[in-house]
C-alpha positions in Angstrom: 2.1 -26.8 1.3 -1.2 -26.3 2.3 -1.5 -29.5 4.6 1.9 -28.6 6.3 0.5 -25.1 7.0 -2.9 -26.7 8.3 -0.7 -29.0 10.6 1.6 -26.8 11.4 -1.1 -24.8 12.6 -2.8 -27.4 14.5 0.2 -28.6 16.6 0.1 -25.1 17.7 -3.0 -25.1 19.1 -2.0 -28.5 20.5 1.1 -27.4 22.1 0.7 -25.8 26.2 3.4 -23.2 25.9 0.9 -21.7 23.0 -2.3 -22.2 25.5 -0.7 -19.8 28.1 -0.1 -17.0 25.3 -3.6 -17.6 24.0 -5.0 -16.5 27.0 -4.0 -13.1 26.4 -5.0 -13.0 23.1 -8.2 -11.0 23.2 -11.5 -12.4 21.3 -11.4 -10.3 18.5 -7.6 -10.7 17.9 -8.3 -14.8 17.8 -11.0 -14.7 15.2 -8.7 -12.1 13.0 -6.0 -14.7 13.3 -7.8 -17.8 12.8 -9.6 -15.8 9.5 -6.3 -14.8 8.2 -5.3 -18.3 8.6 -8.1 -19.7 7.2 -8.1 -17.1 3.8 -4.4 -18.0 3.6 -5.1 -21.4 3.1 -8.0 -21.0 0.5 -5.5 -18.9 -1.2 -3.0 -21.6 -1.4 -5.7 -24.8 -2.3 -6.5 -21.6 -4.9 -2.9 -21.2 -6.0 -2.6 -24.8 -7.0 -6.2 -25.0 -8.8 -4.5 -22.3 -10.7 -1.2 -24.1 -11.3 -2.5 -27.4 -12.3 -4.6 -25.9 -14.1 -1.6 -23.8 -16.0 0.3 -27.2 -16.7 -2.4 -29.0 -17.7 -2.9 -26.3 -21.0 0.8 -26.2 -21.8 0.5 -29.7 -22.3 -2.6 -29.5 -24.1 -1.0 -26.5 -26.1 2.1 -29.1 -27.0 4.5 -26.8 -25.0 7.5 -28.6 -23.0 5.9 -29.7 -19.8 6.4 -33.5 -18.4 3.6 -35.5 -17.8 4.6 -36.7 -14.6 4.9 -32.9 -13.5 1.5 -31.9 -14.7 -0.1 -35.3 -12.7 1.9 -34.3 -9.8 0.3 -30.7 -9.8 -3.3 -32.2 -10.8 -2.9 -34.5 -7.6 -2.0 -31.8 -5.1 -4.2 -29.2 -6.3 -7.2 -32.1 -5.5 -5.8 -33.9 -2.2 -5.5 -30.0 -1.2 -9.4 -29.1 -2.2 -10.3 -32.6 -0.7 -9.0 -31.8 2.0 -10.5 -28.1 2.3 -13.8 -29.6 1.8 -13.7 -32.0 4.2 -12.4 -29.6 6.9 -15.7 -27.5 5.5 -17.4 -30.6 6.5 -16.7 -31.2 9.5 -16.9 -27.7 10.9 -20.5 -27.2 9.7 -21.4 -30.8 11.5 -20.1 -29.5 14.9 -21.8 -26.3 13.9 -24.8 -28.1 13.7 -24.6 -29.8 16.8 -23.9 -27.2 18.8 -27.3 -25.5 17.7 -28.9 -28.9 18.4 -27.9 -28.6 22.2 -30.2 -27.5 24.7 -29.5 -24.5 26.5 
């Protein structure tokens, strides 16, 4: 959920009709946006941490839960914090090369 979010967002950015509008969206209002976007999708790599690890202790606990379900969930919840970290990543590389550049 969290990747089609991420894309979702992306293309967005991507697309020209959304480059006129976000020349009228002040500063302030696009770093609001782009944190609430950004919480959102901690929440969500958060949210199925959580559920994984739910399923993963009803099986444990001998409760009615199919492995295949509780693999699935482990799988999502770590392509989704794979994915978060690597996004982390990145951004703090092109932080760091912007400071490296001479002004």
């Amino acid at each position: 959920m969290m990747i089609q979010n991420m894309n979702t967002a992306g293309l967005n950015l991507i697309n020209p009709s959304t480059q006129q509008n976000s020349a009228k969206i002040s500063p302030y209002n696009a770093q609001q946006n782009f944190a609430a976007m950004l919480k959102d999708s901690i929440n969500e790599v958060n949210a199925a941490q959580i559920e994984s690890d739910k399923m993963t202790t009803r099986m444990i606990n001998g409760e009615d839960v199919e492995l295949h379900d509780v693999m699935i969930a482990s799988q999502k919840a770590s392509v989704s914090l794979n994915l978060t970290m690597e996004m982390r990543n990145k951004a703090v590389e092109a932080y760091q090369e912007i400071m490296r550049m001479p002004v």
